[in-house]
VEXROKE-947547 format. One record per residue (C-alpha): x, y, z; residue in one letter. Coordinates in pm, 1 decimal. Example, Ala and Ser with C-alpha at 12.3 -4.5 7.8 and 13.67 -1.06 7.14 Angstrom:
1230.0 -450.0 780.0 a
1367.0 -106.0 714.0 s
This chain:
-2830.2 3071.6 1419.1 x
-2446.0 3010.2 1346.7 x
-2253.9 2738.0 1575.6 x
-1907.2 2850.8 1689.7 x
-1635.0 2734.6 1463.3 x
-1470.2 2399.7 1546.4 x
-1155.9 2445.1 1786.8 x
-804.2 2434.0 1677.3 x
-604.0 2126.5 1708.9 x
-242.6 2106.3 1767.2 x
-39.6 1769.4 1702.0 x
223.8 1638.8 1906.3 x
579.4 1692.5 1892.4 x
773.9 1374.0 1670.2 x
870.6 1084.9 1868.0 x
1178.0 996.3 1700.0 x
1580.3 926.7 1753.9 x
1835.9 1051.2 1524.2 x
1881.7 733.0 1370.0 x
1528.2 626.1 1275.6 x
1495.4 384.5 1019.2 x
1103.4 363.5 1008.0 x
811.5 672.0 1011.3 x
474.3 624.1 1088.2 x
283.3 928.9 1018.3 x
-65.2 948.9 1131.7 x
-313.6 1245.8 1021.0 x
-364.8 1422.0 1336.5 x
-438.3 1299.3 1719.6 x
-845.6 1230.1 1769.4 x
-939.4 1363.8 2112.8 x
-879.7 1077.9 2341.7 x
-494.9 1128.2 2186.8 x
-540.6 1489.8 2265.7 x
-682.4 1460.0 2620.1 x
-439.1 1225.2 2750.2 x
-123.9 1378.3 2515.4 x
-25.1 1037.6 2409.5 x
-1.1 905.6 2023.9 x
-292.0 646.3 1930.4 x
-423.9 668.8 2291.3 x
-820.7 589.4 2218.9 x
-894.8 232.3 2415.5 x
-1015.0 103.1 2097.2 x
-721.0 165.4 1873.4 x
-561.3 -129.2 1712.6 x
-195.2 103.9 1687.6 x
-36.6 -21.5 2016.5 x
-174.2 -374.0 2007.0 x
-40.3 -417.4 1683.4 x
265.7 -298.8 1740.4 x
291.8 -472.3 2061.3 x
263.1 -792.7 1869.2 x
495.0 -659.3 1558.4 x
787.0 -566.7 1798.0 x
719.3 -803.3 2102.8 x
630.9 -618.1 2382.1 x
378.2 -604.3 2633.7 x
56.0 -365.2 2483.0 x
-0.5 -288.9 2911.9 x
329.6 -95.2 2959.0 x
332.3 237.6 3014.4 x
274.5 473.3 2752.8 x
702.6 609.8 2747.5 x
791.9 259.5 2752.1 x
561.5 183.2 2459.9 x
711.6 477.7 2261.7 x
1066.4 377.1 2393.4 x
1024.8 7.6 2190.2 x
967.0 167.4 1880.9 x
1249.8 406.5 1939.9 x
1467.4 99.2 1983.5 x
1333.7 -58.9 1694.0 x
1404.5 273.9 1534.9 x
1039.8 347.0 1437.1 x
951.0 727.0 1466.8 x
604.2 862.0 1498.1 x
470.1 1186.3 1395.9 x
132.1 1343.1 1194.1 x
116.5 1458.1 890.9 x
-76.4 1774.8 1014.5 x
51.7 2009.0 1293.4 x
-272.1 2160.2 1338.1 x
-633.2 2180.5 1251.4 x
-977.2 2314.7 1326.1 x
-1203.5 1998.0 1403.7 x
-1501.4 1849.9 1573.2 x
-1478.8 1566.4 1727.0 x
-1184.4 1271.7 1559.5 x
-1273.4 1187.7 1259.7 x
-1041.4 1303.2 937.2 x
-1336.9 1380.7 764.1 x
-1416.3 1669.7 945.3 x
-1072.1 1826.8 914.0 x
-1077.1 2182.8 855.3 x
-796.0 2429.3 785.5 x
-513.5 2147.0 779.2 x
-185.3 2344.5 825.4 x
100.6 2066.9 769.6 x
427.6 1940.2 1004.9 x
771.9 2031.2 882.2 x
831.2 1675.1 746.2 x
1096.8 1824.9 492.5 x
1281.6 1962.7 751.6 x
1189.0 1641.6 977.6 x
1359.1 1412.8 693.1 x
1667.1 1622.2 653.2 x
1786.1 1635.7 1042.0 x
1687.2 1256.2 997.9 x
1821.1 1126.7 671.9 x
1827.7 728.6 771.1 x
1475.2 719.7 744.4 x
1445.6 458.1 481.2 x
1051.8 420.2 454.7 x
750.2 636.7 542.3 x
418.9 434.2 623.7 x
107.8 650.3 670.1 x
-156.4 481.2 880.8 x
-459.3 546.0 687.5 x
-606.8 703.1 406.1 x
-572.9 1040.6 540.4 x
-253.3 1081.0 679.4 x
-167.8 963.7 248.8 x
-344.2 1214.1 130.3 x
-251.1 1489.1 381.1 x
112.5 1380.6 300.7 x
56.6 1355.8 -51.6 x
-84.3 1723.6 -50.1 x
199.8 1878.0 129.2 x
470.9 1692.7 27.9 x
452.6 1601.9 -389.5 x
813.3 1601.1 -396.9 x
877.0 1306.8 -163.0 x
1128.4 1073.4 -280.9 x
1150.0 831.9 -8.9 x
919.9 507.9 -46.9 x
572.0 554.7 113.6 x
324.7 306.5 168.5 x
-31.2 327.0 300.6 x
-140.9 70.8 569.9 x
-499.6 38.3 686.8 x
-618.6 293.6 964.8 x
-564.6 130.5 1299.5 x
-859.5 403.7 1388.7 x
-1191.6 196.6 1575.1 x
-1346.3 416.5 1312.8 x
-1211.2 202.0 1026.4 x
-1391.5 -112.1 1107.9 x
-1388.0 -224.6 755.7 x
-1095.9 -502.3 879.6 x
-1058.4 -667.8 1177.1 x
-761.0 -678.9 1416.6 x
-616.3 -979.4 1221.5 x
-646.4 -824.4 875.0 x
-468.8 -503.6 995.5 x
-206.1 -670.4 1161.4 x
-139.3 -860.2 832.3 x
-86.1 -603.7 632.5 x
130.4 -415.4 913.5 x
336.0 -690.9 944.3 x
548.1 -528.5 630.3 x
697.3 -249.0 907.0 x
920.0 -526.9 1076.3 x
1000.0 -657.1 751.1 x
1100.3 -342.4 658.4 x
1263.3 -216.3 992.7 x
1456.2 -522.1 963.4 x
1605.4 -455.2 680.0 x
1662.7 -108.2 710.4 x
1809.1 -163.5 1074.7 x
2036.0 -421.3 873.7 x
2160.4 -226.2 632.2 x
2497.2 11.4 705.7 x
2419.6 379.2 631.4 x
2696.6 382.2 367.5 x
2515.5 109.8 170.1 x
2198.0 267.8 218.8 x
């Protein structure tokens, strides 16, 4: 007896503003992300609280409001992946990854400075699909309730580098850049 293959997954569009400074690139939405068609939207993921506390705003607002702060910030979010067969949320059981344009992303947005991939994943994905990447790339722990090797406190410390980095990015002309 045979199971039916996992669905197919489809990522969300990239929340980002011409000028972004910052990319976060996760590996692909988990189901409660799916279901509700919001980034990081599982109750139990430490994305929005941490970056509620990194750029000062309130974790409760509204999900367009929440994107809007990192827009202002300019912090874009995307995933690696645009699609994927999958069961369930976990990366592990990724199957058939077919990869975003981030090429194409990066040249109609060439301020980005910095890409941080939340997760091991989303690093590998990107390191799969894009070996030619020149811009600087750093891999933060996964904010996933799956990754409960850290606690809230440990992944916000080592998160902390994206204001660091936004700030100077954000203070930095384009010319000099």
């Amino acid at each position: 007896m045979t199971s039916d293959p996992p669905s197919w997954k489809q990522s969300f569009p990239p929340s980002i503003r011409p000028d972004a400074r910052i990319l976060i690139l996760g590996s692909m939405p988990g189901e409660a992300s799916l279901a509700a068609q919001q980034y990081y939207a599982h109750k139990r993921n430490a994305f929005w609280p941490i970056m509620a506390e990194l750029f000062g705003f309130a974790v409760t607002l509204p999900y367009p409001q929440r994107l809007q702060k990192l827009l202002e910030n300019r912090v874009g979010l995307w995933d690696v992946l645009a699609g994927c067969r999958r069961r369930g949320s976990l990366d592990t059981a990724i199957l058939e990854p077919e990869p975003n344009d981030l090429a194409g992303l990066l040249q109609t947005h060439p301020q980005i400075r910095h890409i941080y991939c939340n997760g091991t994943a989303a690093m590998q994905f990107l390191r799969r699909y894009q070996p030619g990447l020149t811009l600087p790339v750093t891999r933060l722990p996964s904010t996933s309730p799956a990754h409960a090797g850290m606690n809230f406190q440990q992944k916000l410390l080592h998160w902390r580098q994206i204001t660091e980095s936004a700030s100077a990015a954000n203070n930095s002309s384009p010319e000099s850049a």
